[in-house]
Structure formats: structure tokens, C-alpha cells
LOSEMAR-511854 format. One line per 5 residues: their letters; for each residue x, y, z of N, C-alpha, C, O. Coordinates in steps of 0.05 Angstrom, whole numbers, plus 5000, padded with zeros to 4 digits. Layout:
// LOSEMAR-511854
A) X:Y:Z:X:Y:Z:X:Y:Z:X:Y:Z; ...
//
This chain:
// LOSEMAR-511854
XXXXX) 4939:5134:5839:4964:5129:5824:4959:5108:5803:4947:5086:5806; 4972:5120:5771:4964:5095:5760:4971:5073:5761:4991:5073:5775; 4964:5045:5752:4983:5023:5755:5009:5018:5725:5006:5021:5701; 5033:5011:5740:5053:5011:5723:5036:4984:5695:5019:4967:5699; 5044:4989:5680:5037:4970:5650:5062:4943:5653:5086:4945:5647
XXXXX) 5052:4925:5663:5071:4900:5668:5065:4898:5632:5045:4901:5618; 5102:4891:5626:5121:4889:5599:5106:4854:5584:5091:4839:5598; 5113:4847:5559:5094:4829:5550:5115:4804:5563:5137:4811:5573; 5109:4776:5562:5112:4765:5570:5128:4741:5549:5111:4736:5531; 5145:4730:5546:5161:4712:5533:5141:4684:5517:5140:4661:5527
XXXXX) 5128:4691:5495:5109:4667:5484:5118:4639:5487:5139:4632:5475; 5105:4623:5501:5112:4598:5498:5101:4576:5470:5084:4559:5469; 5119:4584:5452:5111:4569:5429:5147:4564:5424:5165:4575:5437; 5151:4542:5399:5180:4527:5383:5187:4557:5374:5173:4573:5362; 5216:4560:5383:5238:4572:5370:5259:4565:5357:5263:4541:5362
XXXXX) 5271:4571:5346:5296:4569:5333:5323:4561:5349:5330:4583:5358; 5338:4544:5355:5351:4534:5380:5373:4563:5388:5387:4578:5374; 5366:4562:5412:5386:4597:5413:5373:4621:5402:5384:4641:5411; 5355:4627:5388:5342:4648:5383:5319:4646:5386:5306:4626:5390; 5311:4672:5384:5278:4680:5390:5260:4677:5369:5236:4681:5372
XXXXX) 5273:4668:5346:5256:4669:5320:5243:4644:5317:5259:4626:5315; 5214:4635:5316:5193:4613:5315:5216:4599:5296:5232:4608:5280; 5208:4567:5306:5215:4549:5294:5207:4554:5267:5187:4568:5264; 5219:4546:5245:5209:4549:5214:5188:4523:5214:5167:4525:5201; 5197:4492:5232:5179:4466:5224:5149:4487:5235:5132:4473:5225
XXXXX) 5137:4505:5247:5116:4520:5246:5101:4528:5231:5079:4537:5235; 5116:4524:5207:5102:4549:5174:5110:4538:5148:5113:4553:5129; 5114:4511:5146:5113:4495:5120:5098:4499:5097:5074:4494:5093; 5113:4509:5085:5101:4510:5050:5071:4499:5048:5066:4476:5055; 5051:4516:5038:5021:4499:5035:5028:4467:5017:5042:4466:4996
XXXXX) 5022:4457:5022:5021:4426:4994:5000:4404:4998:5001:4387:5015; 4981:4407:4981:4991:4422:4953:4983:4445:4952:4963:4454:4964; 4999:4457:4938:4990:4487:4932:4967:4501:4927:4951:4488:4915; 4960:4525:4934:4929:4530:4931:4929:4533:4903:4948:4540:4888; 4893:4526:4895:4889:4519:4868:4893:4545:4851:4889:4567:4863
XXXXX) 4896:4545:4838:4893:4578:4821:4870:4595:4819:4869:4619:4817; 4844:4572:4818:4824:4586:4822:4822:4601:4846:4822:4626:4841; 4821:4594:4870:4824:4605:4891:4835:4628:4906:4829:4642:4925; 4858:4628:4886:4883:4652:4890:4870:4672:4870:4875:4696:4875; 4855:4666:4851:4843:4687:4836:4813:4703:4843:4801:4722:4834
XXXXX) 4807:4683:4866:4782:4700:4873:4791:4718:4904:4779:4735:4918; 4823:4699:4905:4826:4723:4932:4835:4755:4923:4830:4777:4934; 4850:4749:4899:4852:4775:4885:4839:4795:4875:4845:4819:4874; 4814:4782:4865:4789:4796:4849:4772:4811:4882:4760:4832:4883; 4775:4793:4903:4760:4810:4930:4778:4829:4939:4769:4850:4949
XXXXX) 4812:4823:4937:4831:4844:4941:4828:4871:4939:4828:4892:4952; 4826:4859:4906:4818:4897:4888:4789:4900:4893:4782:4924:4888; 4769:4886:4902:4745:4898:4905:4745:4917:4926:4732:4938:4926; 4761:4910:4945:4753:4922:4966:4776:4953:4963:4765:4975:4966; 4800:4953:4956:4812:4975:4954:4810:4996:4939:4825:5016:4938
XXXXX) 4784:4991:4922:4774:5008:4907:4745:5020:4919:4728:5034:4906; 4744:5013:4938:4727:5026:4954:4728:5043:4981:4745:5041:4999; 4709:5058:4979:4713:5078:5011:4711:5070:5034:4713:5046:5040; 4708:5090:5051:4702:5069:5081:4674:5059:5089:4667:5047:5108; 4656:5073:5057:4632:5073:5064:4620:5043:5042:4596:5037:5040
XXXXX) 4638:5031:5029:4635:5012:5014:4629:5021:4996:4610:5007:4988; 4631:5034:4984:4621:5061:4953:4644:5055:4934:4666:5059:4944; 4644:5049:4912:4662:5052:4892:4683:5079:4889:4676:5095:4871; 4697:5082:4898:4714:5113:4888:4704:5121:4864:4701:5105:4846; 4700:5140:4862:4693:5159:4835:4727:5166:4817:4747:5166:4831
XXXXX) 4729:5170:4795:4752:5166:4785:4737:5190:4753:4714:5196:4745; 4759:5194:4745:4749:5210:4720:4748:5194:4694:4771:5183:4692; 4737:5188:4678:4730:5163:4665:4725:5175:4639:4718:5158:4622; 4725:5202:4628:4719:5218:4611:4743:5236:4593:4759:5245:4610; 4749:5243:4575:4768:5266:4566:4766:5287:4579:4785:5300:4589
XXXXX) 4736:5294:4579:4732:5327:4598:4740:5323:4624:4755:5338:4637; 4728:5302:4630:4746:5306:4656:4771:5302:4670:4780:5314:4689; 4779:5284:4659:4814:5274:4655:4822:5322:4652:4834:5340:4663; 4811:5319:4638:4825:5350:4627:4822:5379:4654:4839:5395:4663; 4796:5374:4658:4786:5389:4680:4805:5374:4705:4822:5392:4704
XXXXX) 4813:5361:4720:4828:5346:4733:4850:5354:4735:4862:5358:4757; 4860:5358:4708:4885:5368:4700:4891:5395:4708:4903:5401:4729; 4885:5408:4694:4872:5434:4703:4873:5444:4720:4885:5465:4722; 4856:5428:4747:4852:5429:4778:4883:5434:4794:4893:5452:4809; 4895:5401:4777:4926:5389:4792:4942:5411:4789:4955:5421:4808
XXXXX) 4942:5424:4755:4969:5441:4755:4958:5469:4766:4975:5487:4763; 4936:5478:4778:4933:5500:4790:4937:5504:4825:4939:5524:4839; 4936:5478:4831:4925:5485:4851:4962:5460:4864:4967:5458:4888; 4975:5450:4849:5000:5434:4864:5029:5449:4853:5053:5446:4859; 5016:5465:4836:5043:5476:4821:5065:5488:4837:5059:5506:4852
XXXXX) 5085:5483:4835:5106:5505:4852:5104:5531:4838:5102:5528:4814; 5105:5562:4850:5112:5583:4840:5132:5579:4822:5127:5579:4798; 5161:5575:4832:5186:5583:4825:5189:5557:4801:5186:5562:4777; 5193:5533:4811:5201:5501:4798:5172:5504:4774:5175:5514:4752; 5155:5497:4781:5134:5491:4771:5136:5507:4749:5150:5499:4730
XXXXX) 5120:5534:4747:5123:5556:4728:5145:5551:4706:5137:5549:4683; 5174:5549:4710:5194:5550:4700:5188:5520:4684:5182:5520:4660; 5190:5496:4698:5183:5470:4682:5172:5471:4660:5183:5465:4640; 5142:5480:4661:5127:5483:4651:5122:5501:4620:5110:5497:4599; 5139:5522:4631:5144:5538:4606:5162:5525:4586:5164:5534:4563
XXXXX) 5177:5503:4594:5192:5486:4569:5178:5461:4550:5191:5446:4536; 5147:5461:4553:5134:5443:4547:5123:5460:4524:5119:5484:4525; 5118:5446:4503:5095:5451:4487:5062:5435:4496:5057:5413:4505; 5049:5454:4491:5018:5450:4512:5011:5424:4501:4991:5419:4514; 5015:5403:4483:5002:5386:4477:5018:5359:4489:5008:5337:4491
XXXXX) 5047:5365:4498:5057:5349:4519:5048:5352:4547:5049:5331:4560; 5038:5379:4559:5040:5378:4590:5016:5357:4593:5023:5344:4613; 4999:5349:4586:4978:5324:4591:4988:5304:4606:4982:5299:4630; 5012:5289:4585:5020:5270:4586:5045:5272:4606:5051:5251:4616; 5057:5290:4613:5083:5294:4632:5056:5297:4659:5053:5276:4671
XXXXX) 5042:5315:4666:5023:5319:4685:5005:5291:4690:5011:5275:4708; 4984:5289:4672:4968:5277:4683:4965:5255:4688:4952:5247:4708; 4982:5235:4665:4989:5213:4675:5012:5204:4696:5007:5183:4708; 5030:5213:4700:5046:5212:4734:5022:5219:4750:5024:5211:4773; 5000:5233:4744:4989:5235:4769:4971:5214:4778:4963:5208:4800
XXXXX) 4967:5204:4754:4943:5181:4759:4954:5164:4763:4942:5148:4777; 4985:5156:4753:4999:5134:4774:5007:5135:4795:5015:5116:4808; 5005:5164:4807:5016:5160:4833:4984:5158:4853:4984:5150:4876; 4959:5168:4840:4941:5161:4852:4935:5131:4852:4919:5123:4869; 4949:5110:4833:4941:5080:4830:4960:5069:4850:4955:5047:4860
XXXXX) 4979:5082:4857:5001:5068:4878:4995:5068:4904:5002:5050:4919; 4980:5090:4911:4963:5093:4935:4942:5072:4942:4932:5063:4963; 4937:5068:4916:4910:5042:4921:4921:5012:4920:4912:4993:4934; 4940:5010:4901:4954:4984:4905:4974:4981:4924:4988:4960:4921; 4980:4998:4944:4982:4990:4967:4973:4979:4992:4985:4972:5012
XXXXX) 4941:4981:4983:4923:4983:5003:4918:4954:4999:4916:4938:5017; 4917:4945:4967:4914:4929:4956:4927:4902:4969:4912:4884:4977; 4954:4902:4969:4972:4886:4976:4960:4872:5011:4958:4848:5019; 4954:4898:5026:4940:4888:5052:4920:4872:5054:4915:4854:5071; 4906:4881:5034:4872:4854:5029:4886:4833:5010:4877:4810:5008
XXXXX) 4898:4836:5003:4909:4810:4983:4917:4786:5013:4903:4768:5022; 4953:4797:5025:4951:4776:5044:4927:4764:5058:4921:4741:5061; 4915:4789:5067:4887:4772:5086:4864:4762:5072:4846:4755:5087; 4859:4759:5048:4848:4749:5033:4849:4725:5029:4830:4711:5034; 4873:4714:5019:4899:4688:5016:4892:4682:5038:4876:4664:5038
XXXXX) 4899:4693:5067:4895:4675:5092:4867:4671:5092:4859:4648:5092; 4853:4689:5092:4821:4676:5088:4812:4646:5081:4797:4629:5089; 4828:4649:5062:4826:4617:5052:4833:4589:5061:4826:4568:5050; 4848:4593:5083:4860:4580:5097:4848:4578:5126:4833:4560:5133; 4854:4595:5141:4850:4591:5165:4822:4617:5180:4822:4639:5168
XXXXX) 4800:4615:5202:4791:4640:5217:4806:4666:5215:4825:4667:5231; 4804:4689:5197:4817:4706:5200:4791:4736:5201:4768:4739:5193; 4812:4756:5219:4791:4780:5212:4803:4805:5211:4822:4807:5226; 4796:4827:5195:4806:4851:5194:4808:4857:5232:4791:4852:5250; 4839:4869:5233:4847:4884:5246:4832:4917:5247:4819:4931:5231
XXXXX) 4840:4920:5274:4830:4944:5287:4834:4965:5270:4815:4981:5269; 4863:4969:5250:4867:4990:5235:4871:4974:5205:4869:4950:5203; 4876:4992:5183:4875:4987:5157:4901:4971:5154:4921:4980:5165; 4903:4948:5138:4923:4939:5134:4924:4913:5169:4942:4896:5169; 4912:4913:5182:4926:4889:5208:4902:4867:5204:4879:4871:5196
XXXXX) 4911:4851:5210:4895:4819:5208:4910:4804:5237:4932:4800:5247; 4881:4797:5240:4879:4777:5266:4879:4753:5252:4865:4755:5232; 4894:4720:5258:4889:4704:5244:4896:4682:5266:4917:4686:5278; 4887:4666:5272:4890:4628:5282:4895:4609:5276:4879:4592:5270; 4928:4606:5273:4936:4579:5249:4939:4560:5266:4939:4561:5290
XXXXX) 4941:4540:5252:4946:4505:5268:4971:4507:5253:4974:4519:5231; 4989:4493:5267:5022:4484:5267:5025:4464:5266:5013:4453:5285; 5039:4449:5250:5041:4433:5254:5067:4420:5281:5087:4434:5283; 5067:4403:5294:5077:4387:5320:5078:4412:5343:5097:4418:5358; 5052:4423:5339:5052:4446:5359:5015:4450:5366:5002:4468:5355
XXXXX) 5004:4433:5383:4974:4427:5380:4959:4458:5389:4935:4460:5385; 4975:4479:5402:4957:4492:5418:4951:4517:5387:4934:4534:5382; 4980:4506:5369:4971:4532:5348:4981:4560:5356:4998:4567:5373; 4966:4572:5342:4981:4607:5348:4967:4623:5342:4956:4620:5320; 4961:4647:5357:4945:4675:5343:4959:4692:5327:4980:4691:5340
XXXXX) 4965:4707:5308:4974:4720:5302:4958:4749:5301:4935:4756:5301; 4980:4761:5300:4971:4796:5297:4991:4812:5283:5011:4824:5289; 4974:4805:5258:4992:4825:5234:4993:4849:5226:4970:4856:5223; 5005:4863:5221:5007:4891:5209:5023:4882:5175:5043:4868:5174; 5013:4889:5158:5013:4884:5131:5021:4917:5122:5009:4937:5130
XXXXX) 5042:4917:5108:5055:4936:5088:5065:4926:5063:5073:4903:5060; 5064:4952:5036:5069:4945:5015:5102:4932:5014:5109:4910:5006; 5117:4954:5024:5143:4955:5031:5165:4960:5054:5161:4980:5067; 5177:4952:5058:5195:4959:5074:5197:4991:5084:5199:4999:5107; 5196:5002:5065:5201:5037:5061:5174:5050:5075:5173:5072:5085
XXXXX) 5152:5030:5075:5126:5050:5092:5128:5031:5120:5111:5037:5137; 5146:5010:5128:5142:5008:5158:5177:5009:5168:5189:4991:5180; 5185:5028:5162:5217:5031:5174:5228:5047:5185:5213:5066:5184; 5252:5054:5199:5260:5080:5206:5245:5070:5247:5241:5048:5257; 5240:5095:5258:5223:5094:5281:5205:5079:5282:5198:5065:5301
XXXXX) 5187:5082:5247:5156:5078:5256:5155:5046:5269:5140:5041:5288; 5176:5023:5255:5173:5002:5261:5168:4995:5288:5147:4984:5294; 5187:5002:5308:5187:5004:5334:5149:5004:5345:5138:4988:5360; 5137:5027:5332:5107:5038:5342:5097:5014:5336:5087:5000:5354; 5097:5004:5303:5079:4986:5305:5084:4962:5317:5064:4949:5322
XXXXX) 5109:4952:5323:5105:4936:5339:5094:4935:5371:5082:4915:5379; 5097:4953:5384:5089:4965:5411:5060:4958:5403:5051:4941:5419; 5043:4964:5384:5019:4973:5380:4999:4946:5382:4977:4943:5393; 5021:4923:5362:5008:4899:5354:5007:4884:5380:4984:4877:5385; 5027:4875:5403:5034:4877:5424:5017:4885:5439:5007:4866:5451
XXXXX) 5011:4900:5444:4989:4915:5466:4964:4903:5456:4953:4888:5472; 4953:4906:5435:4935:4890:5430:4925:4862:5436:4904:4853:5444; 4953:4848:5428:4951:4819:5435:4953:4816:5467:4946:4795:5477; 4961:4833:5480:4968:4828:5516:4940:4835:5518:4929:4816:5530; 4913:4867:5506:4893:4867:5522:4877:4841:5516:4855:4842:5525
XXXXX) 4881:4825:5506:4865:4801:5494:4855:4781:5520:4871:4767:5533; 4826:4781:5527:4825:4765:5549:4818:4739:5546:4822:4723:5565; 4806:4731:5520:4801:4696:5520:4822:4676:5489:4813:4661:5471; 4852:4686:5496:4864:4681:5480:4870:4644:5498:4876:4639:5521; 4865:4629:5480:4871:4599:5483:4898:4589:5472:4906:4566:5474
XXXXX) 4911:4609:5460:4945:4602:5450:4964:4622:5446:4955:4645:5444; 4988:4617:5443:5005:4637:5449:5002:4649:5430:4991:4636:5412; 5009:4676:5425:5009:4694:5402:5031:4705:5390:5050:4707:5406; 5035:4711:5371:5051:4725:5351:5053:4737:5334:5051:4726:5312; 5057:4764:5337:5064:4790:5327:5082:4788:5293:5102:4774:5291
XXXXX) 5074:4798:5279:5084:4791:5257:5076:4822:5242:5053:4831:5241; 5097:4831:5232:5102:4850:5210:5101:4849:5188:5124:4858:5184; 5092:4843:5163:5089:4840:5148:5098:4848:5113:5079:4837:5102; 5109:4856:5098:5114:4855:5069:5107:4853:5055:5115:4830:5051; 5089:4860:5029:5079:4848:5008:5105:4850:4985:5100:4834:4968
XXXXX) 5119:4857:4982:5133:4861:4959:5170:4864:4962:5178:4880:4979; 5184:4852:4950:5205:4854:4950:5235:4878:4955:5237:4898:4941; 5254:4871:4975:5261:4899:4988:5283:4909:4964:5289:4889:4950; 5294:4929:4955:5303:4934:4924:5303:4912:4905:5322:4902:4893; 5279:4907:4906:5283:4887:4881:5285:4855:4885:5282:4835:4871
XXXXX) 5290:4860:4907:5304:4822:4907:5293:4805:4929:5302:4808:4952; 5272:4783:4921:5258:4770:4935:5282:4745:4945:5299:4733:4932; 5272:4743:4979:5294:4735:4997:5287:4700:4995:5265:4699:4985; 5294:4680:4997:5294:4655:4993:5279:4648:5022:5287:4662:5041; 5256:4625:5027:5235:4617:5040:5247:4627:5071:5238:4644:5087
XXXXX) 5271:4611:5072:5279:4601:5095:5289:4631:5111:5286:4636:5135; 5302:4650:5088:5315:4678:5099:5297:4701:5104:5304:4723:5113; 5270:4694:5095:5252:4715:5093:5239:4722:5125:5216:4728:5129; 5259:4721:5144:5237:4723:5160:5259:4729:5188:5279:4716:5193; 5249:4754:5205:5281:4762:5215:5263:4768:5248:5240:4762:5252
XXXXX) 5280:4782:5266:5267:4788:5292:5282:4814:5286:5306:4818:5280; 5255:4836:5289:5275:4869:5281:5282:4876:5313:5272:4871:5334; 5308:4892:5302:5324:4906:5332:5324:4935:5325:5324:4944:5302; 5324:4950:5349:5328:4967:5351:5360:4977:5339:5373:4965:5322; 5369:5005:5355:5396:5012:5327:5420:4994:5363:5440:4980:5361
XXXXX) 5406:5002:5387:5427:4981:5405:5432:4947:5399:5446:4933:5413; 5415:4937:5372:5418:4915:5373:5406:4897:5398:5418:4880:5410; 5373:4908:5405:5366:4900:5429:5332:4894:5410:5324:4912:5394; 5319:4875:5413:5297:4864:5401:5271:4879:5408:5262:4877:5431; 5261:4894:5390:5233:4914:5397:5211:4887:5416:5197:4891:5436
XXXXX) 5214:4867:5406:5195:4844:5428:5211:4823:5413:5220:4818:5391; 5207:4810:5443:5222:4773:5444:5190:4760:5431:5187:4736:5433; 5169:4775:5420:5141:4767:5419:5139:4775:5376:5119:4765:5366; 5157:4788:5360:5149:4793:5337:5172:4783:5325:5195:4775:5332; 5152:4786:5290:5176:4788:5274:5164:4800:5241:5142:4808:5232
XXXXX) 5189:4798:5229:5185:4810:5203:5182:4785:5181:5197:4766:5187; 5168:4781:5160:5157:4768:5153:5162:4774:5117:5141:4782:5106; 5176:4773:5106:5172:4780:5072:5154:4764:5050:5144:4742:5050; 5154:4780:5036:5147:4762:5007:5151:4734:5004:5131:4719:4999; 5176:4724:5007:5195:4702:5001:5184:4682:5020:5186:4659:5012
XXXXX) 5175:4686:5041:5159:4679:5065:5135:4671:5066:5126:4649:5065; 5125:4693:5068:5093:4701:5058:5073:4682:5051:5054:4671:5062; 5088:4683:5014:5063:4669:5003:5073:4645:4994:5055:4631:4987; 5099:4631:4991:5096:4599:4996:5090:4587:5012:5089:4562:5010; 5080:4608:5042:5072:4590:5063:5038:4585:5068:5024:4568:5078
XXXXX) 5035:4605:5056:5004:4620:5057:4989:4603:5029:4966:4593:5028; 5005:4604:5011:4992:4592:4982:5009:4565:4968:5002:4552:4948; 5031:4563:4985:5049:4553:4964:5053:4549:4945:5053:4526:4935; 5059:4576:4932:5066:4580:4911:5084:4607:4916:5082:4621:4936; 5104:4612:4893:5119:4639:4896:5109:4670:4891:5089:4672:4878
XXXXX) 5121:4694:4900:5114:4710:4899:5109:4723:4867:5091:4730:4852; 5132:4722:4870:5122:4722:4825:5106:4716:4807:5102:4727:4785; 5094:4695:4819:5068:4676:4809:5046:4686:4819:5025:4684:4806; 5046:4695:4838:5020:4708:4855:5020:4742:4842:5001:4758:4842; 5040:4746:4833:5051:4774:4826:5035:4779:4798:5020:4798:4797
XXXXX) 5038:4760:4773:5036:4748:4751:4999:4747:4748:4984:4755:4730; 4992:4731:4774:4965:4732:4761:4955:4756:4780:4931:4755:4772; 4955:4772:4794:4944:4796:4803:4948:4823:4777:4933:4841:4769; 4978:4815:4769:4969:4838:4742:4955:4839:4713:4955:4858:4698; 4944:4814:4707:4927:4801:4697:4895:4820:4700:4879:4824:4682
XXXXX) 4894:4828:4724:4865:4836:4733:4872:4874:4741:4852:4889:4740; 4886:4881:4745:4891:4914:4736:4870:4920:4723:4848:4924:4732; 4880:4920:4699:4852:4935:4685:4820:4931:4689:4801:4941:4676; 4821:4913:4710:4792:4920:4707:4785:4932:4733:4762:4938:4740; 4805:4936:4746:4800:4952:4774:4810:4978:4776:4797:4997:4785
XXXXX) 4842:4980:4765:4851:5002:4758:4873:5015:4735:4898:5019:4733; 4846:5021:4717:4849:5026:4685:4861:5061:4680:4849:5080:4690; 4887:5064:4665:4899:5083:4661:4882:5094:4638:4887:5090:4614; 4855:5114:4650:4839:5123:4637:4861:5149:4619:4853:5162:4599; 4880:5150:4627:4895:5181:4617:4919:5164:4596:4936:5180:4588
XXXXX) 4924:5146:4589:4926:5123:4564:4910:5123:4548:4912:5133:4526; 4887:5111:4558:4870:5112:4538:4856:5132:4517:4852:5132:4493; 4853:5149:4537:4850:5186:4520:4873:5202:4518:4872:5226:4516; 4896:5187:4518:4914:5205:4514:4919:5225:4497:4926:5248:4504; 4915:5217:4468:4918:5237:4450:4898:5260:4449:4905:5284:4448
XXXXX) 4872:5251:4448:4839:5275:4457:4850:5290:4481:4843:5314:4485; 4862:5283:4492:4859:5291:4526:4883:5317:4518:4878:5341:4521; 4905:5308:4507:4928:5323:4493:4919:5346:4476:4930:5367:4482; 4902:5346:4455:4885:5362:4442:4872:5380:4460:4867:5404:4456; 4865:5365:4483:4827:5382:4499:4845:5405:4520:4837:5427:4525
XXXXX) 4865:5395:4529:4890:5414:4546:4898:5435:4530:4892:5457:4537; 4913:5431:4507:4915:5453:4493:4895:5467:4490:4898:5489:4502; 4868:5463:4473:4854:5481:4471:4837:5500:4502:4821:5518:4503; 4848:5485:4521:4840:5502:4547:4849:5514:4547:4838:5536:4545; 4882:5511:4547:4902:5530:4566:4903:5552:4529:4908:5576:4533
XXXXX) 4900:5548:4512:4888:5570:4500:4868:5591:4500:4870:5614:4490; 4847:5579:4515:4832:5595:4514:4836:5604:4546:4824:5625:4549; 4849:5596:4569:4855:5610:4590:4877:5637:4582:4887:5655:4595; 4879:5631:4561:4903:5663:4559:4931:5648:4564:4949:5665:4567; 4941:5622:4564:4971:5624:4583:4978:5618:4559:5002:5616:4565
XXXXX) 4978:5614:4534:5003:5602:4513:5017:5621:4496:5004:5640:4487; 5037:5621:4491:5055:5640:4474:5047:5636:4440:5031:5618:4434; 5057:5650:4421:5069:5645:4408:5074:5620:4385:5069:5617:4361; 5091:5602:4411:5098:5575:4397:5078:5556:4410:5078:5531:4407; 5063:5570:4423:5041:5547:4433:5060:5529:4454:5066:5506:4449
XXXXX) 5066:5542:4476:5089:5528:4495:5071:5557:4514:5055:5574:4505; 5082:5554:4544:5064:5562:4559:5073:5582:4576:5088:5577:4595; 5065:5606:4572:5080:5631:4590:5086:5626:4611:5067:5618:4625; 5112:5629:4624:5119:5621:4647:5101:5649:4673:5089:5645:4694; 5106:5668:4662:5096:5691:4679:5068:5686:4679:5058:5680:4701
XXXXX) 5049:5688:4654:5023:5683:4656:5016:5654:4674:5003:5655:4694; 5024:5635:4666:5027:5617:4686:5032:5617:4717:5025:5600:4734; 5048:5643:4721:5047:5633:4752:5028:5658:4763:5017:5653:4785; 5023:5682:4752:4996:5690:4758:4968:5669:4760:4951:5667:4778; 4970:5657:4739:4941:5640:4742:4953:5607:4761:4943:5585:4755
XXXXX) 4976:5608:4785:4966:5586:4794:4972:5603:4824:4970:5586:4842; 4978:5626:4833:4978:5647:4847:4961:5664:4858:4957:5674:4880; 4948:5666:4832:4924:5694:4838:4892:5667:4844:4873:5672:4858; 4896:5641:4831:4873:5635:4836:4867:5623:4868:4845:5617:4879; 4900:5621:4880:4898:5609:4911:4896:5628:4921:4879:5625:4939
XXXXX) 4904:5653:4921:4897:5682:4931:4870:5670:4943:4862:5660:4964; 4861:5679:4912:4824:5685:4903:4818:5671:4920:4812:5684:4940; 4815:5642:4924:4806:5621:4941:4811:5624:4966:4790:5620:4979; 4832:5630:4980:4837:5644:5002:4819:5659:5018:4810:5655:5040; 4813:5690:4990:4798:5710:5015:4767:5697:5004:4747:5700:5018
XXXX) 4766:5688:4991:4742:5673:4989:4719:5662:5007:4695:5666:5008; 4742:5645:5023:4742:5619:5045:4735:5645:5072:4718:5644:5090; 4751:5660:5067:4758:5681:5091:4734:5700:5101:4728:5711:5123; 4722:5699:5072:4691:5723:5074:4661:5706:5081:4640:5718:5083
//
């Protein structure tokens, strides 16, 4: 029979008088503030690392007109809707679809990475500060702070998200269970621990003031996923971590974009605009007005998944 999983256990560290939420005298503003230099090389290792694989390899990226174009190409054949897509499309003149296509796509491929971003940024920043180490999964950090009028200190076990919107709904509940179990299998922990959820960026818009940034999440009974976590924002975050504000940390991270992740489909925009047309010309799909047959169009994003299909199949 297995053995039942005894429930986590009530951390003995400073709370909030009447609530479960850590004392705030725990997490005092850095001062003085970390230097700028410092905050700029946690950023520059941030983006180093999120621009790499799991194998430490640079991502490959299209860096060329031809290929920005070929890319293009690929996206609208192979993501297109039959019905939506086709129809869209036929209202473009071919030297716009580049710029409606390829660039939304390459931002929404840059959003994927500066998300990832935001996770090595916090643990980066803590790097600087205190023993910290990548967590078990992408995005969690193990870290060991000293407290002040609290000598034994604290473990933490973070889960780091861009937003609110990728840890909410159910999933929150999991990851807390997840961070939790972790910290209970822990056998040579020397201080109490604490579960902490994480934020990099502001929830619609509006960064929460030091003291408010930081909550114990409940379920929808209004019953606490653990008397052991909490949620942690921006507003929170990094005056405690850097002291300094989020905006400011915000300010010099977009400073360094372009050299990690450069809107190659900007830069060739207009060639790239030119090099599309002359494809989808010579693929047969343009009318006329040089605007793009909706029918020929959805044969060629139809017949070539077919093709690929029995392809795969033989």
C-alpha cells in the first residue's frame, strides 16, 4: 500500500500580523542600489542565454532578403487558413503581404524569446546578490537570501513568468503544488523555505506600488493554494532585488534589443517587399492588378499540404 503524501507544513519564518504573507521588514529595498554597471551585465547574460538552444548554440534566424522571403513563403503556405486566410490575402497588393506577414511573424517569434528572457533576467539580478541556481524547469530559480532580523534566512523556490496571463486560470494552482513538492523533497534544507511565483512585467499596464506587489494566491473558494507561497510582481521584484524601479530596469534592457534581437524584416523591408512580389509572380498566384488570386492561392496552400502528406505517407 502506498504511503499517504503528509501535506506541507506551516514555514516558520515573520509574517504579516494576522496573515500568512512574510513580513515585508524581510525584503527591504537593495541600498544602495545596484550599480548600473552590474544591472547591465545581468542583462547582456539574460539575452545571451535566451537566444540560445538547449544545446548552448546560437538559434539560427534568417539574416538575409532571400531568406526573410523564402520564410515567408514557407509561413504563408504552410499557416494559412483555407477559408480566412485565402480571402485576406486576396485584398493585398503583393508588395504589402511582406510587411502584413512577415513582420507580425517575426514579432511574435521575438515575444517567445523575450519571455524566456524576462526569466534569466530575474535570476541573473539575483545572481548578483545572493547563491542562486537554475531550477529544475525553465524559468524556476533556487535562491538563499539573508533577512534581515531573521538570522536563519530563507530558501526560496521560484517560478518566474513574463505575465500574469502565462501563470493564471488553473495552471497557477499546478505550479504551486509543483514548487512545494520540491521544496518538501529537499533533505539538507538549513531554513525555512518559500515558494514564490513570480512576474516580470506589469498586469494591464500598471505597475503595483513596493508594498502592494505581493499577494498570497487563493483558490476561486477563497482558500490559499499554500500557507507556504506567494505572488511576487514587478513593483516588488526589482526594488528589492536591485533597488531600483521596474521602468528603469525596463529602459536599460531595451537599449540592448538590437543586438540580440534585431527586426531583420525592418531592415530589408522594402528588398524583401520587391523579392515577395517577384516570387509570388513567378509562382503563378497574382492577378491582373498584381494583388493575389484568392482561388489560385488556396490551391497552392492546399494542394502543397496534400503533396506533403502522401509524401510523408510513401
Amino acid at each position: 500500500m502506498a504511503k499517504k503524501r503528509i501535506g506541507p507544513s506551516l514555514q516558520d519564518y515573520p509574517r504579516e500580523k494576522g496573515f500568512l504573507l512574510s513580513d515585508i521588514k524581510l525584503f527591504p529595498p537593495l541600498a544602495p542600489p545596484m550599480k548600473e554597471k552590474i544591472i547591465e551585465e545581468a542583462i547582456d547574460a539574460a539575452f545571451n542565454r535566451c537566444i540560445r538552444d538547449k544545446k548552448g548554440k546560437i538559434k539560427r534566424t534568417q539574416d538575409t532578403p532571400e531568406k526573410l522571403v523564402s520564410a515567408c513563403i514557407k509561413h504563408l503556405r504552410e499557416r494559412s487558413d483555407p477559408i480566412l486566410g485565402s480571402y485576406f490575402i486576396s485584398q493585398l497588393k503583393a508588395e504589402d503581404v511582406f510587411e502584413l506577414d512577415a513582420v507580425s511573424h517575426e514579432m511574435q517569434r521575438h515575444r517567445m524569446t523575450i519571455g524566456v528572457f524576462y526569466q534569466y533576467l530575474i535570476l541573473e539580478l539575483m545572481r548578483k546578490r545572493w547563491p542562486v541556481f537554475d531550477g529544475t524547469r525553465e524559468g524556476d530559480i533556487v535562491a538563499d537570501i539573508d533577512t534581515p532580523s531573521f538570522e536563519r534566512g530563507l530558501r526560496l523556490y521560484m517560478s518566474v513568468k513574463k505575465s500574469k496571463d502565462t501563470v493564471g486560470g488553473q495552471d497557477i494552482g499546478g505550479v504551486i503544488r509543483r514548487l512545494e513538492n520540491i521544496a518538501k523533497d529537499e533533505k539538507n534544507l538549513t531554513s525555512p523555505y518559500l515558494c514564490i511565483v513570480g512576474v516580470a512585467t506589469p498586469a494591464k499596464g500598471r505597475i503595483a506600488g513596493f508594498n502592494e506587489d505581493r499577494a498570497i494566491k487563493c483558490n476561486k473558494e477563497g482558500q490559499p493554494y499554500s500557507q507556504n507561497c506567494e505572488y511576487w510582481g514587478p513593483g516588488f521584484i526589482f526594488p528589492y532585488v536591485t533597488g531600483r524601479g521596474p521602468i528603469e530596469i525596463y529602459m536599460k534592457a531595451i537599449k540592448r534589443v538590437a543586438a540580440y534581437l534585431p527586426f531583420k524584416t525592418l531592415e530589408f523591408r522594402e528588398e524583401c517587399s520587391k523579392l515577395l512580389k517577384e516570387k509570388l509572380k513567378h509562382l503563378g498566384l497574382l492577378d491582373k492588378e498584381d494583388k493575389i488570386d484568392r482561388n489560385k492561392f488556396l490551391i497552392f496552400i492546399v494542394e502543397s499540404k496534400v503533396d506533403k502528406k502522401s509524401q510523408e505517407s510513401k
